[in-house]
C-alpha positions as CSV (number, residue, x, y, z in Angstrom):
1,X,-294.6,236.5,206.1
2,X,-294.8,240.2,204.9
3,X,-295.0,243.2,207.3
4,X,-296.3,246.2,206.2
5,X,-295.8,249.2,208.2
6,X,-298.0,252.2,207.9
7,X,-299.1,255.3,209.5
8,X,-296.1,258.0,209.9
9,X,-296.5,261.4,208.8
10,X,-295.5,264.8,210.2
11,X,-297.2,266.1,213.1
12,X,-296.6,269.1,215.9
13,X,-295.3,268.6,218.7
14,X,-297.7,267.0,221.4
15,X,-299.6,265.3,218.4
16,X,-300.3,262.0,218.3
17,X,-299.9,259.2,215.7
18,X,-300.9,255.7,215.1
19,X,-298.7,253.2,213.1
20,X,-300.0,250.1,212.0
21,X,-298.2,246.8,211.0
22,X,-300.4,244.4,209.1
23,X,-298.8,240.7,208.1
24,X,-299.8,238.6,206.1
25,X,-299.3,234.6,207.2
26,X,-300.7,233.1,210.5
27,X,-297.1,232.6,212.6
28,X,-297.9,236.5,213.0
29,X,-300.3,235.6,215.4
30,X,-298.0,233.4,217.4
31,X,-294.7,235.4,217.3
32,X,-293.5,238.7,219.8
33,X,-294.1,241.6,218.0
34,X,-291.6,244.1,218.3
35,X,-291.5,248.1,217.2
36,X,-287.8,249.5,216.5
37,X,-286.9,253.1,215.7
38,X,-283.9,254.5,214.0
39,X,-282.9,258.2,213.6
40,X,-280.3,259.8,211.6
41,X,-277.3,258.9,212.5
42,X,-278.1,256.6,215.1
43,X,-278.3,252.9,215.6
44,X,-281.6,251.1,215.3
45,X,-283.2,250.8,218.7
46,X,-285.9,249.0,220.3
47,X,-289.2,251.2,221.3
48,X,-291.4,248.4,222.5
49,X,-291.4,244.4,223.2
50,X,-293.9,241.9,223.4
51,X,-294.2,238.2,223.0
52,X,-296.9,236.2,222.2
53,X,-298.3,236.1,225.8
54,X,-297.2,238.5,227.7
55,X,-296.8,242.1,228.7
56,X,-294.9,244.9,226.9
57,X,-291.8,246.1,227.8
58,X,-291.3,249.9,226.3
59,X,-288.2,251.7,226.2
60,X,-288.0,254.2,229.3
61,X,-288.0,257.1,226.4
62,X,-291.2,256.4,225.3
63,X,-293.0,255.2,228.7
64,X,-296.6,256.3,229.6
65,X,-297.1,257.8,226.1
66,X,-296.7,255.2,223.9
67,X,-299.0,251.9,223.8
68,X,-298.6,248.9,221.6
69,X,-301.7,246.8,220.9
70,X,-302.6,243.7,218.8
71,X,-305.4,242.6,216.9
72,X,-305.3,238.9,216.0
73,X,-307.9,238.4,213.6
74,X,-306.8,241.7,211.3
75,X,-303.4,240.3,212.0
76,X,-302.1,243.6,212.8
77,X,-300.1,245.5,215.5
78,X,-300.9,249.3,216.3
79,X,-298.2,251.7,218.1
80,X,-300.3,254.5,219.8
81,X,-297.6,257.8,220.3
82,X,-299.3,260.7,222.0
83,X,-297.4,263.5,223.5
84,X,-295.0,263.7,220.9
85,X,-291.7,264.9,221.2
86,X,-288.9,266.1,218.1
87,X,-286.4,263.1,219.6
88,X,-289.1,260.4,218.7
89,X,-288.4,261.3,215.1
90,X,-287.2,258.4,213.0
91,X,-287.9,255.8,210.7
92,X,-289.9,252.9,212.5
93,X,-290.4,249.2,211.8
94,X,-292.4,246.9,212.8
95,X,-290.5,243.2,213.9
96,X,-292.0,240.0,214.7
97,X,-289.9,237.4,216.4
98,X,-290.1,233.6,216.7
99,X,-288.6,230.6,215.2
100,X,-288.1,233.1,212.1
101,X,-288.0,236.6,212.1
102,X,-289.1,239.5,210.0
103,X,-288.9,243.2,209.5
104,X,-291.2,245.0,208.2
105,X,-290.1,248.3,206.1
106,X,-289.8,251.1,207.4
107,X,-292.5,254.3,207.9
108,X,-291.4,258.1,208.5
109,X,-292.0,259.5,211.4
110,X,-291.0,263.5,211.3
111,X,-292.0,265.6,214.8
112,X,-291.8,269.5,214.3
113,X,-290.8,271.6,217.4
């Protein structure tokens, strides 16, 4: 399985981004899917959770304006982050977890003040 991450960019303040994380293999469609942010100097930490079945758990930083969706057949998984903030800058990655894991690589996310 592959992930590829995609969608950062710079944007203002407020703004809003999409990421996407498209995999290639069908255990994709079975395994939690997972978004994970890192900022400079800081460990790597968990934004949002989700298994297979059931609902996402977000990080309380990122509560009511982020939103983490799935689309099976396209085998992908979107993070929605409106109401952007400069703390949510960081590199994010994409994680699916099961019987075997993966990362994807990472995308830059910069937020300007």
């Amino acid at each position: 399985v592959q992930l590829q991450a995609s969608g950062g960019g710079l944007v203002q303040a407020g703004g809003s981004l999409r990421l996407s994380c498209a995999a290639s293999g069908s255990i994709f469609r079975m395994n939690g899917k997972a978004w994970y942010r890192q900022a400079p100097g800081k460990q790597r930490e968990l934004v949002v959770s989700m298994t297979s079945g059931g609902s996402p758990t977000y990080a309380d930083s990122v509560k009511g304006r982020f939103t983490i969706s799935r689309d099976n057949a396209k085998n992908t998984v979107y993070l929605q982050m409106n109401s952007l903030k400069p703390e949510d800058t960081a590199v994010y990655y994409c994680y699916s977890f099961g019987k075997t894991d993966y990362w994807g690589q990472g995308t830059q996310v910069t937020v300007s003040s």
